[in-house]
C-alpha positions as a printed NumPy array, in Angstrom:
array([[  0.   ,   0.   ,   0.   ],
       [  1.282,   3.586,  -1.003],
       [  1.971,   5.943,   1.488],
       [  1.494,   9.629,   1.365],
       [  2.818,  12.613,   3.505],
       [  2.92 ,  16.068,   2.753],
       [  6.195,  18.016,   3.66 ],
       [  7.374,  17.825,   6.585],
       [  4.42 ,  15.361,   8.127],
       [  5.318,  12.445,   9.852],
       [  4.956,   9.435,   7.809],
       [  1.605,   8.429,   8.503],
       [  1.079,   4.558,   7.924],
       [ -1.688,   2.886,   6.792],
       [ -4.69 ,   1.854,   9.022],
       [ -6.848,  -0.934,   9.273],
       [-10.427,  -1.574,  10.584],
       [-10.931,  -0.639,  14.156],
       [ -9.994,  -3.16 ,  16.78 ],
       [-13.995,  -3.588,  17.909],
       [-14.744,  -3.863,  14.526],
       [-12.514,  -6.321,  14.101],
       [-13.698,  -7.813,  17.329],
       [-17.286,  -8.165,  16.036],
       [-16.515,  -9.117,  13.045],
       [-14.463, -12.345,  14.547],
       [-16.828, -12.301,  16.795],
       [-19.075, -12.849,  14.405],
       [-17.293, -15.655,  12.121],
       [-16.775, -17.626,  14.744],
       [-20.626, -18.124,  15.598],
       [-21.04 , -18.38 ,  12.128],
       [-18.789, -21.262,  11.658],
       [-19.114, -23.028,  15.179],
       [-23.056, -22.002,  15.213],
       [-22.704, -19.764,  18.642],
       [-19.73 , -18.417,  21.185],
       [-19.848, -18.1  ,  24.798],
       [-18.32 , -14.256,  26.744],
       [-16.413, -14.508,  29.857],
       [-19.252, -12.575,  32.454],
       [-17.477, -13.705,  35.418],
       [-15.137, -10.769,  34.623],
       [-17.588,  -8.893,  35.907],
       [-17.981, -10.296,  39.69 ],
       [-21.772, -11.294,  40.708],
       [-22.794, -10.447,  36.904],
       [-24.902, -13.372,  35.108],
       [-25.285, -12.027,  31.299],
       [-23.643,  -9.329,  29.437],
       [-23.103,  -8.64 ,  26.087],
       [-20.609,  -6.578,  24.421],
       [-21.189,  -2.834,  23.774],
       [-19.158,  -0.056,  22.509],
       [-17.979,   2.592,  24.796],
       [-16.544,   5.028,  22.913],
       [-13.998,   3.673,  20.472],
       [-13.395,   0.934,  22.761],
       [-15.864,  -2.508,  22.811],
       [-16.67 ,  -3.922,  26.236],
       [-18.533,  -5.991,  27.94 ],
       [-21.55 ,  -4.531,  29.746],
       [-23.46 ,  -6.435,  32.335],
       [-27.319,  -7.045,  31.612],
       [-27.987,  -9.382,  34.806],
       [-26.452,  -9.572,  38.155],
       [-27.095, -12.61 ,  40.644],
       [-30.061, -12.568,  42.854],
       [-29.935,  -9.635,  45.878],
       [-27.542,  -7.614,  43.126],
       [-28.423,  -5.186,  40.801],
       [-26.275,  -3.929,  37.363],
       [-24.559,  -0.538,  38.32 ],
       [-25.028,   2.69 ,  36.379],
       [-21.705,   1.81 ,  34.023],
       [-22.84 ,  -1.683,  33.444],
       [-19.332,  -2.649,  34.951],
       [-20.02 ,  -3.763,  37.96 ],
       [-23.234,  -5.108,  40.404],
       [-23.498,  -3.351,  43.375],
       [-26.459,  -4.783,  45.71 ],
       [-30.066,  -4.367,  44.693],
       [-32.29 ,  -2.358,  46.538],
       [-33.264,  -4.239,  50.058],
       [-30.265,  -4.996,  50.503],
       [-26.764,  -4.203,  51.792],
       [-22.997,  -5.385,  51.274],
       [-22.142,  -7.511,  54.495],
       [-18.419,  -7.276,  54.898],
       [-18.48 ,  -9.924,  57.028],
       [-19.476, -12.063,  54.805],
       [-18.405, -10.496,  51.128],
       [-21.905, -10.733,  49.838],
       [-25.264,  -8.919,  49.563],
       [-27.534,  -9.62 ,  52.577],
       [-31.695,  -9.231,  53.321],
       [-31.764,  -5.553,  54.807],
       [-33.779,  -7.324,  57.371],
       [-36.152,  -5.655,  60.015],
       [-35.726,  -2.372,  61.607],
       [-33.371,  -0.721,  58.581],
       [-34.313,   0.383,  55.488],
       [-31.477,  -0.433,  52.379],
       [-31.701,   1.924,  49.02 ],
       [-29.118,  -0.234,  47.043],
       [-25.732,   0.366,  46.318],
       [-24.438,   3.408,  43.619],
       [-20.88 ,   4.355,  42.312],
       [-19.58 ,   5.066,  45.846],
       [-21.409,   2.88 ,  47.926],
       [-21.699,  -0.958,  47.465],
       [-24.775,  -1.386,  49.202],
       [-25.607,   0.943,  52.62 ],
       [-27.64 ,   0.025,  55.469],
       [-29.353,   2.567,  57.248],
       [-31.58 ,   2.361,  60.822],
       [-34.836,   3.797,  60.613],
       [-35.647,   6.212,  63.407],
       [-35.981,   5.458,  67.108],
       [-38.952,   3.161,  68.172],
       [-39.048,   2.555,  64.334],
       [-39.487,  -0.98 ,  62.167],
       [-40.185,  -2.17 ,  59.102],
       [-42.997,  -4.689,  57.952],
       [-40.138,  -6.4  ,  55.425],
       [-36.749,  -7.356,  55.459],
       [-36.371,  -5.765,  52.503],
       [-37.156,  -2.199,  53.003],
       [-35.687,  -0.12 ,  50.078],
       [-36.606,   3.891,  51.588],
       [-37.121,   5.425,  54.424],
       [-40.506,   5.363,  53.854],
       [-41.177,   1.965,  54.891],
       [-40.018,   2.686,  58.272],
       [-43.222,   2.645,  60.21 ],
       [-43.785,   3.044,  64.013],
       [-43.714,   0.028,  66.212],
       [-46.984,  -0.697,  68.201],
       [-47.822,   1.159,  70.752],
       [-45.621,   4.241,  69.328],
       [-47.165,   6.774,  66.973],
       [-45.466,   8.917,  64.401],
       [-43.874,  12.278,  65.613],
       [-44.407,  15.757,  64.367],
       [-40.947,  15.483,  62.851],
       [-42.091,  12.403,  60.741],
       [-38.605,  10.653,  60.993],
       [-39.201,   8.902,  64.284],
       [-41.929,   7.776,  66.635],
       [-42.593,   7.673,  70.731],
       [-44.615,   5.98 ,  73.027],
       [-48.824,   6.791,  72.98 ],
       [-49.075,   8.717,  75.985],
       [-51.623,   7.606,  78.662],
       [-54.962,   8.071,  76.782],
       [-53.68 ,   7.163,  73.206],
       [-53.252,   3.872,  71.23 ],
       [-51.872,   3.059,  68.558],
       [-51.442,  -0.281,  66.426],
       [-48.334,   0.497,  64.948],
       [-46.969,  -0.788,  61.75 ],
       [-48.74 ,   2.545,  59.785],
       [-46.905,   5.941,  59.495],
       [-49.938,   7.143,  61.612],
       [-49.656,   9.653,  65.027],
       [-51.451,   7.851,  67.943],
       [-55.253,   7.386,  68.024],
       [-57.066,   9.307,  71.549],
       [-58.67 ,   6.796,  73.108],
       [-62.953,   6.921,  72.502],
       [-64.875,   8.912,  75.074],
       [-63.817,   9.278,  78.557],
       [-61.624,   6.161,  78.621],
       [-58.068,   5.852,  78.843],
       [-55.365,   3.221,  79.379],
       [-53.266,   1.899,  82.482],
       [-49.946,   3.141,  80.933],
       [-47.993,   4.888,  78.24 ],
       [-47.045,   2.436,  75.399],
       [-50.826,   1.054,  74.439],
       [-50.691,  -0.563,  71.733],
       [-54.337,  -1.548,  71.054],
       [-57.981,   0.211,  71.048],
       [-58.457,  -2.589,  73.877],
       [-56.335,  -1.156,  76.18 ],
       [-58.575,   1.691,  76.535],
       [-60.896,   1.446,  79.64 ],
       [-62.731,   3.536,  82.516],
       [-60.135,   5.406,  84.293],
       [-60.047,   5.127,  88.146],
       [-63.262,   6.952,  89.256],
       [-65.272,   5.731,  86.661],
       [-67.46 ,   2.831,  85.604],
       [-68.557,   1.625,  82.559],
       [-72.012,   2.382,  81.931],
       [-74.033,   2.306,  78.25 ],
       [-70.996,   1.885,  77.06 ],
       [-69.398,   4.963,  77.976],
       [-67.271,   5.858,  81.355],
       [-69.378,   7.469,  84.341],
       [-68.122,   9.63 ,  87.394],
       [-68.422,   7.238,  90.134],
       [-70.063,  10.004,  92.282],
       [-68.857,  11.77 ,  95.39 ],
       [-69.285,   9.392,  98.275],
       [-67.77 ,   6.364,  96.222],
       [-64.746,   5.058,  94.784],
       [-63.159,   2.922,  92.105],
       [-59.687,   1.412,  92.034],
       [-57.618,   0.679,  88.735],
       [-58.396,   1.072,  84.905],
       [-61.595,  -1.563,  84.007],
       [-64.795,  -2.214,  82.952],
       [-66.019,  -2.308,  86.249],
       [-69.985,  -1.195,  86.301],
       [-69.906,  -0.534,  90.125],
       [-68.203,   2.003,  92.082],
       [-67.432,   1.363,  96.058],
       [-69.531,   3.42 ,  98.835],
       [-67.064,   5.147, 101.697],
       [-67.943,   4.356, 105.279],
       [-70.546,   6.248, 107.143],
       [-70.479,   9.626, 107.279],
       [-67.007,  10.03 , 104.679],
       [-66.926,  11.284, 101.481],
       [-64.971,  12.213,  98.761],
       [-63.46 ,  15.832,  97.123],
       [-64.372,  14.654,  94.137],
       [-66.949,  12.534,  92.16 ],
       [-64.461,  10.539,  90.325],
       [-61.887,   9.375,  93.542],
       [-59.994,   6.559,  92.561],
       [-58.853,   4.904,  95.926],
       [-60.034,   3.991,  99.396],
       [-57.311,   7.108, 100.665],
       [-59.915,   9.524,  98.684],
       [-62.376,   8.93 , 101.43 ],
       [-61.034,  11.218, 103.515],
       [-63.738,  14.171, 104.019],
       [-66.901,  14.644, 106.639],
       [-70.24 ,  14.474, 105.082],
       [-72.665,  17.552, 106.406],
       [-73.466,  17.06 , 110.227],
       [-70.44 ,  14.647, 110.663],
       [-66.248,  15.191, 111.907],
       [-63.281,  12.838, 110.596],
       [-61.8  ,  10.462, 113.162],
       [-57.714,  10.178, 112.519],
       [-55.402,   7.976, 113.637],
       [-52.314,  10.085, 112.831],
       [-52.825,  12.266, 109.576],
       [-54.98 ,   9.059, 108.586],
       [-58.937,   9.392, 108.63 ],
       [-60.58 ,   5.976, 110.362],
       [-63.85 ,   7.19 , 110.353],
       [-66.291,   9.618, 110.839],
       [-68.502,  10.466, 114.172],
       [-72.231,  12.369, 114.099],
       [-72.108,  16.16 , 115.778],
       [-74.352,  16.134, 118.69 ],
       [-77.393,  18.466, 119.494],
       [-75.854,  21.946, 120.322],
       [-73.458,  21.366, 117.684],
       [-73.056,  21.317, 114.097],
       [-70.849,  20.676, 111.043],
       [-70.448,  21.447, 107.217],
       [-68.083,  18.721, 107.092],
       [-65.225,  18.598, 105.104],
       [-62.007,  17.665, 106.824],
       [-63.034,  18.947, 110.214],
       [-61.862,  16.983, 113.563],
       [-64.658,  18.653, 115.774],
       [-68.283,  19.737, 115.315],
       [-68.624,  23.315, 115.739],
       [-70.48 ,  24.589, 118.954],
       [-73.727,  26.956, 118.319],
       [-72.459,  30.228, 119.451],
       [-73.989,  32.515, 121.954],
       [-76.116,  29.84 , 124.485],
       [-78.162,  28.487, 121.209],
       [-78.225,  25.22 , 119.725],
       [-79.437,  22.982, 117.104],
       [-83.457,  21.148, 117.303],
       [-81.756,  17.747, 116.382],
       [-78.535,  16.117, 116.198],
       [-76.447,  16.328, 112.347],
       [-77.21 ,  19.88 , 112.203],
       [-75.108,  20.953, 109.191],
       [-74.801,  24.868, 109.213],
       [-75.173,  27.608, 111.627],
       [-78.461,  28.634, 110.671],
       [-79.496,  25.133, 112.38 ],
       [-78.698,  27.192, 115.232],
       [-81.084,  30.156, 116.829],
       [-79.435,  33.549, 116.766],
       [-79.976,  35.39 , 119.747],
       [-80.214,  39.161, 119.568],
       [-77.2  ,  41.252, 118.203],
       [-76.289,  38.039, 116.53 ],
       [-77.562,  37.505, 113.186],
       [-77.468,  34.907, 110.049],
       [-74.899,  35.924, 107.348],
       [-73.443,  34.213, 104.538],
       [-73.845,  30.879, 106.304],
       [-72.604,  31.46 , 109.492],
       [-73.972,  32.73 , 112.853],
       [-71.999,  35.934, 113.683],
       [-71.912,  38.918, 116.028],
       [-73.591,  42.186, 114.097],
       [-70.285,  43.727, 112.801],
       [-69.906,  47.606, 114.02 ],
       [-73.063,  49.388, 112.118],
       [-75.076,  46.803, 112.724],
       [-77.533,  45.604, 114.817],
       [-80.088,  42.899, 115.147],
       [-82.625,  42.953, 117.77 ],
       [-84.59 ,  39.988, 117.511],
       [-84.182,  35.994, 118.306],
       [-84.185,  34.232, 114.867],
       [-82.127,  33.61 , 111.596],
       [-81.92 ,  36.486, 109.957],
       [-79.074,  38.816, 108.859],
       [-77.732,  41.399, 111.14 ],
       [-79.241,  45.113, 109.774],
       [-77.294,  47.893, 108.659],
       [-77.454,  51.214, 111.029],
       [-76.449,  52.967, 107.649],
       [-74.11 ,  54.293, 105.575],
       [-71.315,  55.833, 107.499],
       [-73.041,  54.755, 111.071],
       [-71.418,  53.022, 113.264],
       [-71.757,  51.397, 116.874],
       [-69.888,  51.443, 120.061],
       [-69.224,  47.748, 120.21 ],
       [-70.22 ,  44.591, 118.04 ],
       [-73.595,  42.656, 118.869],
       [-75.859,  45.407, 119.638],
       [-79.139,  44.744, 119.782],
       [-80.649,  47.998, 119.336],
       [-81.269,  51.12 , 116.533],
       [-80.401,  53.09 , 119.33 ],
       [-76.678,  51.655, 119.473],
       [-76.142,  53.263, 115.779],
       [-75.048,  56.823, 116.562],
       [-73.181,  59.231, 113.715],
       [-69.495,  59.591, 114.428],
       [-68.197,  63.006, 115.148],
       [-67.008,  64.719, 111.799],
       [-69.576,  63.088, 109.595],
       [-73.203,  64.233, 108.37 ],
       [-76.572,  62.177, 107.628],
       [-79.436,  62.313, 106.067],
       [-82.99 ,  60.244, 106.016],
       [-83.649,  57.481, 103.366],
       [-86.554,  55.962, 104.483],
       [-88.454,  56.761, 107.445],
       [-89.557,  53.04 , 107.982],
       [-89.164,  51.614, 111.354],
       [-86.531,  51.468, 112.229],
       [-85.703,  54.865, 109.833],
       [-82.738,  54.146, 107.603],
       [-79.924,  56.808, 107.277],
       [-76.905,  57.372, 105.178],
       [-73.676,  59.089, 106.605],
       [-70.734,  60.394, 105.295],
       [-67.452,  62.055, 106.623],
       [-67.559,  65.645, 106.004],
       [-64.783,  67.049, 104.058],
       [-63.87 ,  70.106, 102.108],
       [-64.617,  72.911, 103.473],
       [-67.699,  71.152, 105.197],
       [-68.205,  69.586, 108.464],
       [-70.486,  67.515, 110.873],
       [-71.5  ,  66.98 , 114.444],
       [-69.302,  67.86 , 117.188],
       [-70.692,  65.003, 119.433],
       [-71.495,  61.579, 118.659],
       [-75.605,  61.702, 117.828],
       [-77.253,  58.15 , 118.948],
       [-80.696,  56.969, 117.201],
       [-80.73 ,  59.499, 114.786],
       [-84.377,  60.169, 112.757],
       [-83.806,  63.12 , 110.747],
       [-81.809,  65.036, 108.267],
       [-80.586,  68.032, 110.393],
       [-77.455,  66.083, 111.084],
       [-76.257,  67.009, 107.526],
       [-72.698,  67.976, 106.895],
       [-72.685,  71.744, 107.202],
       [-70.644,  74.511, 104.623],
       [-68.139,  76.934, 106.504],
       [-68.473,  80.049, 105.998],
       [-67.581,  82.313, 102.796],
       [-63.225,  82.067, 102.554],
       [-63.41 ,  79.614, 104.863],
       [-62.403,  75.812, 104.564],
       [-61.577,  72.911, 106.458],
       [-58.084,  71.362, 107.614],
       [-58.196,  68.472, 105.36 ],
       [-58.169,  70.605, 102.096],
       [-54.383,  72.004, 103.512],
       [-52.187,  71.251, 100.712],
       [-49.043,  71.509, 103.367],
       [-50.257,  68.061, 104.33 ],
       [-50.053,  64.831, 103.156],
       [-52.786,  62.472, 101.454],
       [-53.295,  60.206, 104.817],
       [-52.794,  63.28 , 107.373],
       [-55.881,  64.935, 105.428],
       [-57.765,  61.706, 105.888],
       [-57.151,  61.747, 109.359],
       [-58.492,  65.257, 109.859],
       [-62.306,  65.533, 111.588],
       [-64.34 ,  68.212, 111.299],
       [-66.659,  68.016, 113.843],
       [-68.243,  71.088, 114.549],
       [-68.379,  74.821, 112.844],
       [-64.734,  75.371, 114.859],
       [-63.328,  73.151, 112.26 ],
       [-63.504,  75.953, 109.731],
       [-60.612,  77.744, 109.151],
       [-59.58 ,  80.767, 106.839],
       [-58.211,  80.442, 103.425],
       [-55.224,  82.068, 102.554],
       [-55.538,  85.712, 102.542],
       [-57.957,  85.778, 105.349],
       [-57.886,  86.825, 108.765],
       [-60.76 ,  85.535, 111.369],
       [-63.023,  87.722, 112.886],
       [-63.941,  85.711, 116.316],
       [-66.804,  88.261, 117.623],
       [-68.37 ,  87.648, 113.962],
       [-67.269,  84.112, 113.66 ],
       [-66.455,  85.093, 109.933],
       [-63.236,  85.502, 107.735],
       [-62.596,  88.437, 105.991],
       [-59.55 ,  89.916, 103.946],
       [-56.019,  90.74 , 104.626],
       [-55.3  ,  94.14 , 102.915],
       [-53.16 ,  97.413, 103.683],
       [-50.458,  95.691, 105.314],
       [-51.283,  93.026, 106.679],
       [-51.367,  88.669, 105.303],
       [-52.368,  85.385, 106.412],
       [-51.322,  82.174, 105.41 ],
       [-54.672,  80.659, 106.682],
       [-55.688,  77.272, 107.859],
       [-56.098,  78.628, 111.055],
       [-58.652,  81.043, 113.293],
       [-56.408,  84.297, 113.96 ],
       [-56.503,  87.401, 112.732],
       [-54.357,  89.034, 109.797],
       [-50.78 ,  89.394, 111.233],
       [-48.963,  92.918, 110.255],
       [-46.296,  93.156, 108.174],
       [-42.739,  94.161, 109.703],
       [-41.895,  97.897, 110.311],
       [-41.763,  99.996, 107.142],
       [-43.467,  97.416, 104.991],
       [-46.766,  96.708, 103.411],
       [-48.837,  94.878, 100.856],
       [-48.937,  94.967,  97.295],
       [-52.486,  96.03 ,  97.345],
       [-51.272,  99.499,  98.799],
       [-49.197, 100.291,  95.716],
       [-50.385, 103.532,  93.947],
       [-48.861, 102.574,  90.754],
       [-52.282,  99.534,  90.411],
       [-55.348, 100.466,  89.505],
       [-58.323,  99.396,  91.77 ],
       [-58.991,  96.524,  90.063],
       [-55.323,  95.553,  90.053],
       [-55.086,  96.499,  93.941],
       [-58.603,  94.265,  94.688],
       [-57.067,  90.832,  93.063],
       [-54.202,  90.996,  95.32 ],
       [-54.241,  88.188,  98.002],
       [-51.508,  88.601, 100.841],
       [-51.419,  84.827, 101.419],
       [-48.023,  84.852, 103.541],
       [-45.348,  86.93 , 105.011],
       [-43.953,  86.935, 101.374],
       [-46.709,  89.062, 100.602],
       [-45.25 ,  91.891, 102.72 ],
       [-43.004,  94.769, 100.54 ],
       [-41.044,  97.457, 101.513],
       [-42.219, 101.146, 101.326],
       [-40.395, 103.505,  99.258],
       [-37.41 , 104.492, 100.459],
       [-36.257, 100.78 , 102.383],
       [-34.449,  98.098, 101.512],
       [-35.051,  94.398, 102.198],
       [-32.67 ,  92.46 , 104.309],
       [-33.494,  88.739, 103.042],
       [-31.71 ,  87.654, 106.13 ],
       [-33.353,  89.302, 108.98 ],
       [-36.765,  89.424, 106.594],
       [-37.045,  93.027, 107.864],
       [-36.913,  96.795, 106.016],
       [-33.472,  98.901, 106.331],
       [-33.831, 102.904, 105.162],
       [-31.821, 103.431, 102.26 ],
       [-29.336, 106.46 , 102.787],
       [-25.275, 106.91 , 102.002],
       [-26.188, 107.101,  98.473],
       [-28.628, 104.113,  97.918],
       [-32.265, 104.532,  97.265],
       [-35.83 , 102.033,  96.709],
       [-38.974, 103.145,  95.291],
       [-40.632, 100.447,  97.318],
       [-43.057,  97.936,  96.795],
       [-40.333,  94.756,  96.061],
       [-38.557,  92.827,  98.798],
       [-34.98 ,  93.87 ,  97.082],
       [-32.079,  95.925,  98.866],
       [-31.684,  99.135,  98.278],
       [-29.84 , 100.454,  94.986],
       [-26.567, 102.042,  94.273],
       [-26.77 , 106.041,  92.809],
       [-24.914, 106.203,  89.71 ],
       [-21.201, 106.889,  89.675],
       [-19.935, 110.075,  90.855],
       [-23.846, 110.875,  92.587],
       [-25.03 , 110.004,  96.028],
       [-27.477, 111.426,  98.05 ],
       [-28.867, 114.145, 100.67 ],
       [-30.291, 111.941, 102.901],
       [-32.702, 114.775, 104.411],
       [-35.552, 112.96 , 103.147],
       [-36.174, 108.996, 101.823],
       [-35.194, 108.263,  99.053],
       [-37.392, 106.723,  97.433],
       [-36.353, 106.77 ,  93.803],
       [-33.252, 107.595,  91.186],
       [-34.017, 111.06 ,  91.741],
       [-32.976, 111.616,  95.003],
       [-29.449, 110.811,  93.858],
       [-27.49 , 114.242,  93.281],
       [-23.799, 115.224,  92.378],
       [-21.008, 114.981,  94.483]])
């Protein structure tokens, strides 16, 4: 055969067919003359059949079947092991994933991998290929998570062997344990019994042990109940019924005894009967309540329980009924009187008339604000002129005194029309009994029943000062010793709160509570008369 280069090529020689083709074509002589040829697929561990295939330019042979539990990999080179199951090193095969484990076959980088499905997790095969097949075991229930189950709690069932969470049990019923793993397990709990096919409350007074189908509960012994209607032990019997006391032996209760006549009992986990109070007692023994008992006067029925009348209240005859109110804001010198005439109105505080029923019903109320009430106690009072009273005009009461505090103001009483005091301002005029205004020198800081006090030498009020106009003078109110000014011509001495004449050159027109001011450089003054302004300052 000719060969050809061009210059400078390497010689290029000739080629033949390719190899494979030349492999296939053998390949297919020799079943042609011999009638059929056998490949080598034991080359290929675990592989049964193959045939040969091209890969690229290069002709292989490529596994079709695998032996049983193995599977043809993705190249068609090797078997890895078939889904379900997993390469056993131990024993240099593939092996049954078996129960518990799920097994999704072997790729390129893993012969065969076995993996556990999640905790109290099985499978239903041996031959679980995905995690999917992992199901919960019975008695467990599938998780929120979905990758792993847990125990039915107490109330809950479950069958297992479904990727289901666990079932409540029907009803009232519930189960003896954690872990159920049937609809059978589910029974009356303790303190019930089965009835129309549904779980009753055994009742207060019985009991019933355990978690059955029991249809009858057991009574307690005389006289003992239960807290509850659904006790579940013999312990739960622990309680008095009405009209009976627990007997102990230690913190145990034996038994229970019947209360007497003169004595009764609302049971409960009382040790003794209660006596009737005041000298009464009960018609019959088992009494169960105080209103069993008779109530003598100044003791009345309330809320269950025979009582001495509160203060306010009195009751003043023999039966079982509720102590009555003296009124609103009455009161009464001790508890348990027996009379309308205990109620008096407290000193301080006014009343007025309701109703005029017998016995007349009266509201009080503490008089406050510039207001006030009785001086003395009043007893049996039947008729409004007990009303809190209004001080006079600029006149107020202690408790409105904004130098004291919240709870010294509620401590304040004004009983009487001497409780009024003056406002700020405001002197008192004690022949009058009335307040009237501090003006031309004089203040008050009120709260009190004196007269206007004078302002210190050489000083006055604002409300003297010519430069205001009348209406300006009238709206002054000298409500403290603040109020007080000097007069033109004085200076204030903050320290000894007193007026100083201004002379040596200094001068004040007045009406401030400021020392006296400097003349202007090179000035001072005569001091022959007060100076009382800039112009009395003169050349030296």
């Amino acid at each position: 055969m000719a060969t050809f280069r061009t210059p400078g090529s390497p010689e290029r020689r000739p080629r033949g067919p390719p190899l494979p083709v030349l492999l296939s074509a053998v390949l297919f002589l020799l079943a042609g003359s011999a009638g059929a040829y056998t490949l080598d697929c034991g080359r290929i561990p675990f592989c049964t059949s193959c045939v040969p295939r091209r890969i690229g330019t290069v002709t292989r042979l490529v596994c079709v079947g695998c032996s049983s539990g193995y599977a043809v990999g993705a190249t068609g080179r090797t078997c890895v092991c078939a889904a379900g199951f997993f390469w056993d090193e131990a024993l240099g095969t593939c092996s049954a994933c078996n129960s518990g484990s799920w097994c999704p076959g072997g790729d390129a980088d893993l012969m065969g991998p076995r993996y556990p499905c999640g905790t109290n997790m099985t499978t239903t095969t041996n031959y679980a290929r995905y995690e999917g097949q992992c199901v919960p075991q019975p008695g467990c229930g599938m998780t929120a998570e979905g990758t792993m189950a847990a125990p039915c709690d107490v109330g809950f069932y479950s069958y297992g062997l479904e990727r289901k969470r666990c079932t409540r049990c029907p009803r009232t019923f519930t189960t003896a344990s954690a872990g159920a793993a049937s609809k059978w397990k589910c029974a009356c709990p303790p303190g019930y019994r089965y009835a129309d096919e549904s779980a009753v409350p055994c009742g207060f007074g019985s009991y019933k042990a355990g978690v059955d189908f029991n249809t009858v509960c057991t009574p307690c012994a005389t006289g003992l109940t239960t807290p509850t209607g659904t006790a579940g032990a013999a312990s739960d019997c622990r309680l008095a019924r009405p009209g009976y006391r627990v007997v102990k032996s230690g913190d145990a209760v034996t038994g229970a005894a019947a209360c007497g006549k003169g004595f009764y009992s609302a049971g409960g986990d009382t040790e003794a009967c209660s006596a009737c109070p005041n000298g009464t007692t009960t018609i019959t023994s088992l009494a169960t309540k105080p209103a069993d008992c008779r109530a003598a006067p100044g003791y009345g029925y309330s809320s269950g329980a025979v009582a001495a009348c509160g203060y306010g209240y009195f009751k003043s005859s023999l039966a079982n009924v509720p102590c009555s109110s003296c009124g609103s804001g009455l009161l009464t010198p001790t508890e348990a009187a027996s009379s309308y005439e205990d109620c008096f109105i407290p000193s301080g505080w006014g009343a007025v008339v309701l109703s005029y029923d017998d016995p007349v019903t009266m509201t009080g109320s503490r008089c406050a604000g510039g207001t006030y009430g009785t001086a003395d106690p009043i007893f049996g009072p039947r008729s409004s002129s007990y009303a809190c009273q209004k001080c006079p005009l600029y006149m107020t009461t202690a408790d409105t005194d904004p130098s004291l505090t919240t709870e010294q103001q509620a401590t304040v009483v004004n009983g009487g029309s001497v409780s009024c005091l003056t406002q700020p301002a405001y002197g008192f005029n004690s022949t009058a009994g009335l307040a009237y205004r501090c003006t031309d020198g004089t203040y008050s800081e009120g709260y009190a029943r004196d007269p206007c006090a004078s302002c210190p030498g050489n000083m006055t009020t604002a409300d003297t000062d010519p430069s205001l106009t009348a209406q300006q003078q009238a709206a002054v109110l000298n409500a403290a010793a603040s109020a007080c000014a000097t007069l033109p011509g004085y200076g204030f001495n903050s320290t000894a709160g007193t007026a100083y004449r201004c002379t040596d050159g200094t001068y004040s027109e007045g009406f401030t509570r400021e020392p006296c001011a400097s003349c202007p450089a090179g000035t001072t003054t005569a001091d022959t008369d007060l100076n009382t302004g800039s112009g009395a300052c003169i050349a030296i």
